[in-house]
Each structure stands twice: as structure tokens, then as C-alpha cells.
N, C-alpha and C positions, 0 to 999 in steps of 0.2 A: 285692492281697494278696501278702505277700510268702512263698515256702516255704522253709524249714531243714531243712539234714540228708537223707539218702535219704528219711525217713519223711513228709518233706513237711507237718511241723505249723507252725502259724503259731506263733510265740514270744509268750506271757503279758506278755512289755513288749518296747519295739522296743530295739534295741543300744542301747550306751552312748554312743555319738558320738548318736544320732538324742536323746537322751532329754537330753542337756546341748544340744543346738541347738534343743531344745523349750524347755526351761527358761530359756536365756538370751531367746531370742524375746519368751517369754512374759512376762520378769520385764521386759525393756526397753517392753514396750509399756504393760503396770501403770504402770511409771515414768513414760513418757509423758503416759499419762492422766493422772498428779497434776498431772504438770508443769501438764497442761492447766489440770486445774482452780483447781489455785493462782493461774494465770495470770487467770483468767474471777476469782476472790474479786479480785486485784489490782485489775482493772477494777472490781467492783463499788466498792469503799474508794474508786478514786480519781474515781469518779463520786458516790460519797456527799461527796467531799470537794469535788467541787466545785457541788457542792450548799447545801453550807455555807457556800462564798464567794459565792454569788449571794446566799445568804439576810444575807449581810450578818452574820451570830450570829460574828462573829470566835473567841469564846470555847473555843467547839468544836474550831477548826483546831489545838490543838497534839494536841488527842485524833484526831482523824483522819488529822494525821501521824504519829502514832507507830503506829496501825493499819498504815497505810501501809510504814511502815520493819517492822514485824511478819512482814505478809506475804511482804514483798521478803526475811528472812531465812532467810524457811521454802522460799521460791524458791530461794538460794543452797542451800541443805541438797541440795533436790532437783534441782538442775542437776547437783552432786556425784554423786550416787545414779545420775545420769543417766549420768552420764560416764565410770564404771566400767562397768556394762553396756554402753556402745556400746564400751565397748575390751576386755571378753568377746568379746561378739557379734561384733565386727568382728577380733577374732585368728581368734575360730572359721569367718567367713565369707573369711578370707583376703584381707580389706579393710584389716589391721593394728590397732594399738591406740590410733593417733590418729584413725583414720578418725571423719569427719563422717557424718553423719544420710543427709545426702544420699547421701556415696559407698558407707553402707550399702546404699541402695535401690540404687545400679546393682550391688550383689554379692550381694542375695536372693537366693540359690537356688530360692525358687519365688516365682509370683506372687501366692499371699495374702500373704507376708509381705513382699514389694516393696509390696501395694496397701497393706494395715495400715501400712508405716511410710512412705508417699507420704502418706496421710490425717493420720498424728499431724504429720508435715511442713505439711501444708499448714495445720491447723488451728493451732501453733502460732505461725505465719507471720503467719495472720489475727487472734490474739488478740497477737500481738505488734505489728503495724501501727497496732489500735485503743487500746494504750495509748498507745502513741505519741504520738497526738493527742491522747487523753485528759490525758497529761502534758502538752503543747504547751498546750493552752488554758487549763489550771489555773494553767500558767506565765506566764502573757497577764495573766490575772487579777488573780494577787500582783502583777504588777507594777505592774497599772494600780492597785491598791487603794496601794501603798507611795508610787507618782507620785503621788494624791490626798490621800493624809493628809501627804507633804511639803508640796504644793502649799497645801493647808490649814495646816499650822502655820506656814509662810513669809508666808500673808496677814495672822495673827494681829500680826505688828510688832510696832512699841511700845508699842501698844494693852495688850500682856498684861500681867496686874500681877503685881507678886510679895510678899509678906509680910514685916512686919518682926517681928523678938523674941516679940511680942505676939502674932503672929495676924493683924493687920490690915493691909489693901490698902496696899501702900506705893507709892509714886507711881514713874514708871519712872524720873526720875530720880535716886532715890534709890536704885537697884537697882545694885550694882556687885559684877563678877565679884572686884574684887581690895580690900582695904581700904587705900584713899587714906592713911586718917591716919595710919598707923604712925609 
């Protein structure tokens, strides 16, 4: 505890330097947390999305990508949120107002708040690593589904018919991109 004054009374709130290095703290690690969380909904979308693609339901995938593009927007928003609190935080810790995450943690002035933004560090690390992959294999996927339905429509040939005026199967060589008899 700390004493004020000859009379030795502890003060009803701490100074005003203590109580904006409480609040930025407090507000960057809130931020944090969402970052987290948005991060962990991203993973979920894109593990639902490639869920989608193993289930073959093609249909689904432009709704799962635009979930996907959703999420990743409300990311952007809060990476923003993000990035003005660490350039508080980091003028007030005498880190500057570009300072990174990390070179906050080595200018913590104490160690819960070194350990707190060591852990949003680490944790975003690791939900950043698993989308990662998560994107990597989804991206595996399309590909390989795009290489199979070329490969499929390339086998189709001559074979494929196409209609005359009418409606009816016209014979492939009656089937011409440009009209001969002009």
C-alpha cells in the first residue's frame, strides 16, 4: 500500500498515470481476447467449409465463402482496434507507437502484464498456425475438385451433343462455333 500526504491515507483511486496504464492494459487485452475469438469462429467457418467440400454438396460453398470473407472482415475491424491500443499502450510503456506485441512484452513494467500479453501472444500464434493449414488443405481440395471436373469435361469429347433450333440432339458434326454458310 501505498501513503499520501503527512497524514498517511491511501488515496480512493490510484493517480492518474496509474489509472490510464490500468485502462489501456485492460482495454488492449479485451481486444485481444476478441482478436482471439474471431480468430477460433474463422477456424470454425473454414473447417465447416471444408467439410462441405469433402461432403461433395458443391452448392453450399459460395455460402461458406462468404461466411468466411465475413469473418475475415470483422478481423480486419479488430486487428484496427487492435493497433491503436498497442500504440497507447506502447507510447505509455515507452515502447513507441509502432511497437509490436512482442516488444510490448519485453517493456511490461510488471510481470502479470508481461505474462497476460506473453499468453494473448502465444495463443494467437497458435490459432494463427492452425488456420493456416486449415486454408492449405481447403486449398488442396479446390484444386484437386477443379483438376477433376476439367479432367471430366476434357473426357466428354465429341461424344457431347449439342441442340438444334428445335431442342433436339444434333449430331457433333453439325455443331459449329461459327456459321459456314454466310
Amino acid at each position: 500500500m501505498r501513503a499520501t500526504g503527512s497524514a498517511g491515507r491511501i488515496p480512493a483511486t490510484p493517480p492518474e498515470d496509474e489509472r490510464e496504464y490500468d485502462v489501456g492494459t485492460n482495454e488492449l487485452s479485451t481486444l485481444l481476447w476478441r482478436e482471439r475469438q474471431l480468430l477460433e469462429l474463422l477456424m470454425f467457418k473454414l473447417d465447416e467449409q471444408q467439410l462441405i467440400l469433402a461432403s461433395g454438396k458443391s452448392r453450399w460453398l459460395p455460402h461458406a465463402s462468404r461466411e468466411v470473407e465475413q469473418v475475415m472482415e470483422r478481423l480486419r475491424e479488430a486487428s484496427l482496434a487492435r493497433a491503436v491500443a498497442v500504440a497507447d499502450v506502447g507510447d505509455l510503456w515507452g515502447a513507441g507507437t509502432d511497437a509490436s506485441l512482442r516488444q510490448l512484452i519485453e517493456k511490461a513494467p510488471d510481470d502479470a502484464s508481461r505474462e497476460i500479453l506473453d499468453a494473448h501472444l502465444a495463443g494467437l500464434t497458435a490459432l494463427t498456425d492452425q488456420i493456416t493449414a486449415l486454408r492449405d488443405v481447403n486449398e488442396q481440395v479446390l484444386r484437386a475438385a477443379v483438376r477433376s471436373t476439367q479432367e471430366t469435361l476434357s473426357g466428354l469429347g465429341d461424344e457431347a451433343a449439342t441442340y438444334d433450333a428445335r431442342g433436339h440432339a444434333a449430331s457433333p458434326a453439325d455443331a459449329r462455333i461459327f456459321e459456314r454458310d454466310l
